[in-house]
Legacy VTK file of the C-alpha trace (Angstrom):
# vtk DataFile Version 3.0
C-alpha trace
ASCII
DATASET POLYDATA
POINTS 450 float
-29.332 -15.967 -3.645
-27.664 -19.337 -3.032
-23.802 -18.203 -3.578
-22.334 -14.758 -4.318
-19.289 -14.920 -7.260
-17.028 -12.177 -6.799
-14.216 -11.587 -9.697
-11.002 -10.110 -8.067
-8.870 -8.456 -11.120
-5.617 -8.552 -9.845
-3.707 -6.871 -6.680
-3.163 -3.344 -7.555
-5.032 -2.184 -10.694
-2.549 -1.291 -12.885
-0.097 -4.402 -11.733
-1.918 -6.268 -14.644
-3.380 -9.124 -15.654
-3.916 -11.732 -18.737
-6.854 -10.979 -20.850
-7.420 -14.243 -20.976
-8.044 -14.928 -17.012
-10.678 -11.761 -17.006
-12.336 -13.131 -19.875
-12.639 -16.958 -18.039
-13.761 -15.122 -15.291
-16.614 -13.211 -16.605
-17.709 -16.698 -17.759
-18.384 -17.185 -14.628
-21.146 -14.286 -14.365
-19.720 -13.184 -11.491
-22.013 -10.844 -9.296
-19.548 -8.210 -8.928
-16.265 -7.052 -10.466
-13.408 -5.154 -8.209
-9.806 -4.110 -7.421
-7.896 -2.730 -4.680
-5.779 0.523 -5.977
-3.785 0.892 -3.312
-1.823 0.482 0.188
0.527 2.383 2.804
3.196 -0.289 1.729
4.944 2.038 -0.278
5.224 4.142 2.356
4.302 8.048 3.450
5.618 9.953 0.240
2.517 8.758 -2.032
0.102 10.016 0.190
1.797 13.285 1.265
2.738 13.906 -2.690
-0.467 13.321 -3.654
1.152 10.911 -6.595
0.075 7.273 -7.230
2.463 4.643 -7.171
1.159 2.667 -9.986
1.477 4.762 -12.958
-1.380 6.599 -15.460
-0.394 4.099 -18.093
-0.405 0.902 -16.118
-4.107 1.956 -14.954
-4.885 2.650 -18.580
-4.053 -0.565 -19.516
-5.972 -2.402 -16.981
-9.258 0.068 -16.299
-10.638 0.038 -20.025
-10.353 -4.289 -20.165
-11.991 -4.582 -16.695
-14.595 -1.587 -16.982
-16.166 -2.486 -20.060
-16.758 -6.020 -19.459
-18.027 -5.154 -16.170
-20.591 -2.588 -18.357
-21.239 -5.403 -20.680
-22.232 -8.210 -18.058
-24.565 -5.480 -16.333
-22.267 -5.822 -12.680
-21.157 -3.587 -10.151
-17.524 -2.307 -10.696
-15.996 -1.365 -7.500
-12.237 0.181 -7.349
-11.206 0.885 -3.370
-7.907 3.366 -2.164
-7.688 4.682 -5.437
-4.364 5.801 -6.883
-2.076 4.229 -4.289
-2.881 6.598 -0.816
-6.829 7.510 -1.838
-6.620 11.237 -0.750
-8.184 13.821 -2.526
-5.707 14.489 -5.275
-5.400 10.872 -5.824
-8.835 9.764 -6.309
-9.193 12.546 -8.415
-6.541 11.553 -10.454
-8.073 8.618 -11.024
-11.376 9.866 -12.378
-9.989 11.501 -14.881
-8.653 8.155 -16.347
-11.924 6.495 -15.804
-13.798 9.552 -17.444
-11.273 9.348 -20.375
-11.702 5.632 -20.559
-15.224 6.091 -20.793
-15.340 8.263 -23.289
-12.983 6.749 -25.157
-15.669 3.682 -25.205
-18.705 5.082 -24.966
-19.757 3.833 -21.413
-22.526 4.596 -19.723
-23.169 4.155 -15.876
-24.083 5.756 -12.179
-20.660 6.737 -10.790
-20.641 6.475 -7.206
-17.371 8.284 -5.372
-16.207 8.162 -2.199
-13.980 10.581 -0.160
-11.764 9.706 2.775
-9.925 12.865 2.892
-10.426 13.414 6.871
-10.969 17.435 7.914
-8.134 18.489 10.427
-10.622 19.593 12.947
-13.209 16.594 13.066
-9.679 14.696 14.608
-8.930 17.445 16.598
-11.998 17.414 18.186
-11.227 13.671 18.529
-7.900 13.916 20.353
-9.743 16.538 22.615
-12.478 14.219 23.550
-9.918 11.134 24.377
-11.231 8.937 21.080
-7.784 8.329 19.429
-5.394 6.221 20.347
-1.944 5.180 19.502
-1.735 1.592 17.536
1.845 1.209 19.239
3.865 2.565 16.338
3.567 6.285 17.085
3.253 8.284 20.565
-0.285 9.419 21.359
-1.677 12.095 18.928
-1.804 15.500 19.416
-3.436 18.560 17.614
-0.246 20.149 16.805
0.990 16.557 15.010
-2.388 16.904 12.932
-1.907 20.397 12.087
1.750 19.396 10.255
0.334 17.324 8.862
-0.305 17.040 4.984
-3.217 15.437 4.392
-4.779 12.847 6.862
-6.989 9.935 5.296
-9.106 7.531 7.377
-9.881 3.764 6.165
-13.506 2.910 5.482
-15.295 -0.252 5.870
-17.839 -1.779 4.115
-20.583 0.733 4.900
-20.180 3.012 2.553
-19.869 0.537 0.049
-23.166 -0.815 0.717
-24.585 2.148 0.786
-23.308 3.160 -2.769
-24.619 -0.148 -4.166
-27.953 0.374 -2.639
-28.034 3.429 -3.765
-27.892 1.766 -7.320
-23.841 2.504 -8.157
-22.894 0.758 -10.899
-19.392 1.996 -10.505
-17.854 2.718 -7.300
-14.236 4.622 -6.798
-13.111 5.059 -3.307
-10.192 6.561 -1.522
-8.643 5.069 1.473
-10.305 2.073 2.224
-9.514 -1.263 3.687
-8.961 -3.803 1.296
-11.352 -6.331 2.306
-14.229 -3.910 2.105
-14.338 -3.245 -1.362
-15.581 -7.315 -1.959
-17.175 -8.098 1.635
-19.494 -5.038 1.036
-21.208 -7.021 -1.436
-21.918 -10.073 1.225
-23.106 -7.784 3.847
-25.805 -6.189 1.794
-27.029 -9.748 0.904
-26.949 -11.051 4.321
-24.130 -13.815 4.026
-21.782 -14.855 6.845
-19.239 -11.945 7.281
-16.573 -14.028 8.834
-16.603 -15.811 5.834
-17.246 -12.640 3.418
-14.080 -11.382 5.530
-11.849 -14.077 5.094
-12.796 -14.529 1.363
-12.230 -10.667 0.666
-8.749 -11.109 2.594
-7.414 -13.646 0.120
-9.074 -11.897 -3.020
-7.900 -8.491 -2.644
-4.179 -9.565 -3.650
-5.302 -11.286 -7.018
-4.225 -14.589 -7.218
-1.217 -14.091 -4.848
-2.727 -16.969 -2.972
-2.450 -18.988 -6.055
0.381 -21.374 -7.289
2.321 -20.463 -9.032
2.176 -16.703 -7.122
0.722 -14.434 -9.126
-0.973 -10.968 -7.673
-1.136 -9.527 -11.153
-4.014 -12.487 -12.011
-7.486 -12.755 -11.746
-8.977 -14.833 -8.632
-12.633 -15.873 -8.229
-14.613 -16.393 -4.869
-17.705 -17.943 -4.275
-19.250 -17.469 -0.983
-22.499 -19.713 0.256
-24.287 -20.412 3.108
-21.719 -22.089 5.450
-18.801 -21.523 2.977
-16.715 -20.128 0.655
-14.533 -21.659 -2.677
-11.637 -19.598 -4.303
-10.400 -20.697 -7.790
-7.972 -18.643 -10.201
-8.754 -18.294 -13.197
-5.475 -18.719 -15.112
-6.074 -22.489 -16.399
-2.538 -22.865 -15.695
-3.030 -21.743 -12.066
-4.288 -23.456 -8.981
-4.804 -23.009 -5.461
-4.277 -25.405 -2.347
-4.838 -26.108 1.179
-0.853 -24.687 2.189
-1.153 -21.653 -0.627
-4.273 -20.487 1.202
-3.527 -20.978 4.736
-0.096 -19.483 4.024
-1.913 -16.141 2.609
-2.989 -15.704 6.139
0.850 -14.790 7.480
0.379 -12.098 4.785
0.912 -8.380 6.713
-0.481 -10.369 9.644
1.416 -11.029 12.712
-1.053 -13.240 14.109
-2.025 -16.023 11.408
-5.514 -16.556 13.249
-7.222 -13.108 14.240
-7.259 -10.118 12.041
-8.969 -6.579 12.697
-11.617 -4.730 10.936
-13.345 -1.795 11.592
-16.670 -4.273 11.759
-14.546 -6.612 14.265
-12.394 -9.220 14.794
-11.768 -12.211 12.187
-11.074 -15.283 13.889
-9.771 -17.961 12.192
-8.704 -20.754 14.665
-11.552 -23.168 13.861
-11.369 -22.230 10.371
-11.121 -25.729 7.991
-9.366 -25.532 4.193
-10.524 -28.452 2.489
-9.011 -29.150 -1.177
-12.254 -29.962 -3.563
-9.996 -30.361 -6.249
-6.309 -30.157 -8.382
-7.195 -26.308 -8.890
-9.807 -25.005 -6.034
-10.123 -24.746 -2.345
-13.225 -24.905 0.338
-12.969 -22.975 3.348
-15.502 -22.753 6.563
-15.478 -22.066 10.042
-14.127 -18.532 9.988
-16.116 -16.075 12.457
-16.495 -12.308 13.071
-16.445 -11.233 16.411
-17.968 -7.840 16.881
-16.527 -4.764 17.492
-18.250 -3.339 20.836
-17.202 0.422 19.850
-16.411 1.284 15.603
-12.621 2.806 15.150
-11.336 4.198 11.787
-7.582 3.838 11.318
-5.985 7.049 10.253
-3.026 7.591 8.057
-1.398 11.080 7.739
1.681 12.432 6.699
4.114 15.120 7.332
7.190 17.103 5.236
10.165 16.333 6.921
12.905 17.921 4.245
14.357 16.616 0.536
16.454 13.972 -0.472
19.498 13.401 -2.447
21.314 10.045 -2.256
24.093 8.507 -4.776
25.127 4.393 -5.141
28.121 3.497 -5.230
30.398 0.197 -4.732
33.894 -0.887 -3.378
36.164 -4.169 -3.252
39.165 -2.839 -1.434
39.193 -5.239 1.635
41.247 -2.703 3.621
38.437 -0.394 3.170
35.576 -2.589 3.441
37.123 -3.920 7.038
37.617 -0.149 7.975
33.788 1.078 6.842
32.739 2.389 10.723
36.269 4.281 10.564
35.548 6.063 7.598
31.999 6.652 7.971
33.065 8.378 11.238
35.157 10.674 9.253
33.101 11.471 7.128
30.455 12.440 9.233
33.123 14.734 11.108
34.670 16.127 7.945
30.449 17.223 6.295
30.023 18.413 10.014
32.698 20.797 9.683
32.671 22.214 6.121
28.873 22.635 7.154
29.488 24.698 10.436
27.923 27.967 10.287
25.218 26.708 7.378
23.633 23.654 8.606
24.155 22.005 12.281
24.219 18.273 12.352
20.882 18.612 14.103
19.128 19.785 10.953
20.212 17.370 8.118
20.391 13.251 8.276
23.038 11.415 6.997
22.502 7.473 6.443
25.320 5.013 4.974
23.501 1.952 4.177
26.051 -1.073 3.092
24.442 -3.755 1.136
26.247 -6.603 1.511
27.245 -6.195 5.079
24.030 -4.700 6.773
21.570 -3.050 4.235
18.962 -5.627 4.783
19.913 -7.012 8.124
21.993 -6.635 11.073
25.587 -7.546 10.120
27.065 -11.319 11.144
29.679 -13.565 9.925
32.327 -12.497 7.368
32.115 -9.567 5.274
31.526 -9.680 1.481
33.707 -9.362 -1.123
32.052 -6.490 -2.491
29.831 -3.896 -0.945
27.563 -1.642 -2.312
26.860 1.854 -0.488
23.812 3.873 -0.778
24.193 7.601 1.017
21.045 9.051 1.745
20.977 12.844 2.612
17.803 14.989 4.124
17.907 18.353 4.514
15.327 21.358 4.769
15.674 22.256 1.179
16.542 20.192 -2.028
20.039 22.482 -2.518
20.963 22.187 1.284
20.097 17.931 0.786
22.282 18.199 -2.543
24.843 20.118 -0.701
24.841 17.795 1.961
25.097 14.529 -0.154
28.078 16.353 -2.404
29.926 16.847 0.954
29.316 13.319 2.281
30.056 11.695 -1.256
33.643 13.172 -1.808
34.744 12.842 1.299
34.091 9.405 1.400
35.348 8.974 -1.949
38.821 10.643 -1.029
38.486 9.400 2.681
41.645 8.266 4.511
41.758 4.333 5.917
44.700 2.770 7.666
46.335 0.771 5.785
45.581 3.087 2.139
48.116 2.819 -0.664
46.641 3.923 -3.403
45.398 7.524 -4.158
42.428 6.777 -6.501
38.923 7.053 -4.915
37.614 4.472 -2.464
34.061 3.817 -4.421
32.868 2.866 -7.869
30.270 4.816 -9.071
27.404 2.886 -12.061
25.835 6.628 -12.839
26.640 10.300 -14.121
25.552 12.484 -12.088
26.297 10.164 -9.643
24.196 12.323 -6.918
20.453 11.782 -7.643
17.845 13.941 -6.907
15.271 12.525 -4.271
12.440 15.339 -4.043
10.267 16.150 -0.959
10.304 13.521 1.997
7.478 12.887 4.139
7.073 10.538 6.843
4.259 8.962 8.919
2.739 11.379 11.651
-0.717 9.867 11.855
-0.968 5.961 12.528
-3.919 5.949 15.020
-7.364 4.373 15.624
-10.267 7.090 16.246
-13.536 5.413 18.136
-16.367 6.788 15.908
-20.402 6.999 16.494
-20.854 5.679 13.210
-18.040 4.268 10.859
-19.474 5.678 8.030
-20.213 8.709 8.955
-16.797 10.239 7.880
-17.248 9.302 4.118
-19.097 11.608 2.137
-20.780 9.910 -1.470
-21.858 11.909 -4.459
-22.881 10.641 -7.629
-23.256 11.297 -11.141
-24.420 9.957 -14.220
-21.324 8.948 -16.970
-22.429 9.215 -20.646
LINES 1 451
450 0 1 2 3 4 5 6 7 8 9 10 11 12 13 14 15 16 17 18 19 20 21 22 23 24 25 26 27 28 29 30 31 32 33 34 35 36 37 38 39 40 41 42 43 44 45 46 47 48 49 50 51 52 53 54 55 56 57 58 59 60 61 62 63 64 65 66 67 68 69 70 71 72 73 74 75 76 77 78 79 80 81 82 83 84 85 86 87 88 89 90 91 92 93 94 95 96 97 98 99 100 101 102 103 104 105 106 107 108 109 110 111 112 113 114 115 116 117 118 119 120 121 122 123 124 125 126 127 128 129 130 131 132 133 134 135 136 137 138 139 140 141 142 143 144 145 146 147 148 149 150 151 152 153 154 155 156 157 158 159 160 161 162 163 164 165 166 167 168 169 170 171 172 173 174 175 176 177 178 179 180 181 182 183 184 185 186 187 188 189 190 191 192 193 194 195 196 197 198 199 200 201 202 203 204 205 206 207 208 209 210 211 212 213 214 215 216 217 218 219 220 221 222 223 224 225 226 227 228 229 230 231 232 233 234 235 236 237 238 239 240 241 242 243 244 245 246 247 248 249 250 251 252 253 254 255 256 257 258 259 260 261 262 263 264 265 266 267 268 269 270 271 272 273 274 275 276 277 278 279 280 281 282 283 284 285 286 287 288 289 290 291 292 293 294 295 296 297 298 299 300 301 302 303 304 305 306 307 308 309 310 311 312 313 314 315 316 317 318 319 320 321 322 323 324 325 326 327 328 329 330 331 332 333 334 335 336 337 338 339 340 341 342 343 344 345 346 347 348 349 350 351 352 353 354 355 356 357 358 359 360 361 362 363 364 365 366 367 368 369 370 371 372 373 374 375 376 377 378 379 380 381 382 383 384 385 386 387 388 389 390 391 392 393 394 395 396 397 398 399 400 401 402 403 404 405 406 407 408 409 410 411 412 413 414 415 416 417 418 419 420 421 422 423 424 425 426 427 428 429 430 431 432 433 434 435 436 437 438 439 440 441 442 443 444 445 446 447 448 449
């Protein structure tokens, strides 16, 4: 085969994208159709929840368009971290969309499904033997961390991709998995360049987010050859350049030249963007450097207590140049009405100001106006609700120097101004585990769809 034409649908199913892009795109017979699903961008709740970010009726919208005209054009339709976190409830979850889909229009196809749901013990067993180690966010691993924890997911490669598709998948769902696997799988069981099939499957799995204008929720083409690749969206109205593509490379990377998969190292230093013309891109040059040992990346999660927070906003300038004062009293004042229920120890209690330092450390003069977000976690969802009540009126009510008036101190846009926030988990497991085989971990079944 002298090029391999791979039709990215958008950035996250679900996010969307124009009809008429897919449709120009599966003019192009592409070779294979695909999305990613999903991330650890949104954070820890999503996969300790076991909820997708992107909602059943985004997917709904997006899976029936894609599917069938990947059914129609006889192509492999591959969908990788399904459902936001790809554990086990999610990627359930999202088979029963695609079944319902399906039936709905009377497709017919080899499913092909992947777990990444990770058994406690196999990283146990891991920890014991010294093959996990931090990535610098988290302290080293240990068994108890893994046995708090949720649910513990590891990122697959393009292994079990290939295997699925040689294996004769026409439709491929997968939980956690990196996002450049679910296209470069398709170069490495044809034998192209995988520092190219890398750096292609880098810029296509965020749509046409590479593209000018931006767009993730659009449809981007790449077409990978011998010593090369060419990316082209396929909005008409869309185009791509030498500065759009190079600049995708600062995307989640802190090093614009070198990023890591569980295959190796992509190094792009020698890499050359060459415009063809007004509305594509050529790229060469880009390598893969071999990994001398395989690591999966894990992701796991653990409950750390329920949230309740309330908004709020305030243009008293006595009060906004007195904030530390009051938040200090505050704190003291829920302290003490909590004494013999809840020790500081076992709740948090953040006051995030936008407008002075809810983004960024504070500098220069203060605003005008300042909005207030107060975040509560506590072991339960009444003790959290408690605590934000507490927190809330006092600072409403809350003494400055300087106060005339007796009204209250913030300005609240909802009733109930105190908003629920549900469970809240946080990251436990952010670790690389050194692995016989990388693929290993990912069990496949498959079934027929009529």
């Amino acid at each position: 085969m002298d090029e391999l034409r791979i039709l990215s649908l958008t950035g996250n199913l679900g996010y969307g994208f124009p009809e008429t892009s897919l449709l120009e795109g599966i003019s192009r017979k592409p070779h294979y159709i695909g999305a990613d699903n999903g991330s650890s961008d949104p954070g820890p709740y999503y996969l300790g929840s076991g909820l997708p970010l992107t909602k059943r009726e985004q997917v709904r919208r997006d899976l029936p368009l894609s599917l069938k005209a990947a059914r129609e054009s006889g192509v492999p339709y591959i969908i990788g971290s399904a459902n936001t976190a790809g554990g086990r409830p999610h990627v359930e979850g999202f088979l029963e969309i695609l079944d319902e889909v399906s039936r709905a229009n009377g497709l017919s196809y080899k499913l092909a499904t992947i777990g990444a749901e990770l058994d406690k013990e196999t990283v146990k067993a891991a920890i014991r033997a010294g093959k996990v180690k931090s990535m610098g966010v988290l302290p080293e691993l240990t068994e108890a961390a893994v046995d708090r924890s949720t649910r513990i997911v590891g990122q697959m490669g393009t292994g079990p991709f290939v295997k699925a598709l040689d294996e004769g998948a026409d439709v491929i769902i997968a939980g956690r998995a990196c996002d450049t696997a679910i296209f470069a799988a398709a170069a490495a069981r044809r034998g192209y360049d995988m520092g190219l099939a890398f750096h292609m499957a880098k810029i296509l799995e965020c749509g046409a987010q590479a593209g000018i204008p931006l767009a993730a929720s659009d449809c981007m083409l790449g077409t990978l050859r011998r010593d090369h690749f060419v990316l082209e969206p396929m909005n008409m109205n869309s185009r791509v350049s030498t500065v759009s593509v190079a600049a995708h490379m600062m995307y989640e990377q802190p090093d614009p030249h070198h990023f890591y998969e569980p295959e190796g190292m992509v190094d792009l230093e020698h890499c050359h963007i060459e415009q063809l013309d007004a509305r594509r891109v050529k790229v060469s040059g880009s390598r893969l450097v071999e990994s001398d040992r395989p690591t999966i990346k894990l992701e796991g999660v653990e409950l750390k207590g329920y949230r309740a927070v309330t908004i709020a906003g305030m243009t008293d300038p006595l009060l906004i140049s007195a904030l530390d004062e009051v938040e200090k009293r505050v704190r003291d004042t829920v302290a003490m009405l909590l004494r013999g229920t809840l020790e500081p120890e076992d709740y948090q209690l953040q006051f995030i100001y936008y407008g002075r330092d809810g983004v960024r450390a504070r500098s220069g003069p203060l605003a005008q106006e300042i909005g207030i977000v107060i975040d509560a976690i506590a072991p339960t969802q009444n003790l959290a609700n408690t605590v934000l009540s507490l927190a809330r009126s006092s600072y409403l009510h809350g003494y400055f120097n300087g106060r005339k008036a007796t009204a209250g101190n913030l300005a609240f846009p909802f009733s109930p101004s105190d908003l629920e926030g549900g469970p809240v988990y946080e990251f436990s497991v952010y670790h690389l585990m050194e692995v016989d085989d990388a693929d290993a971990p990912f069990d496949i079944s498959y079934r027929e769809v009529a």
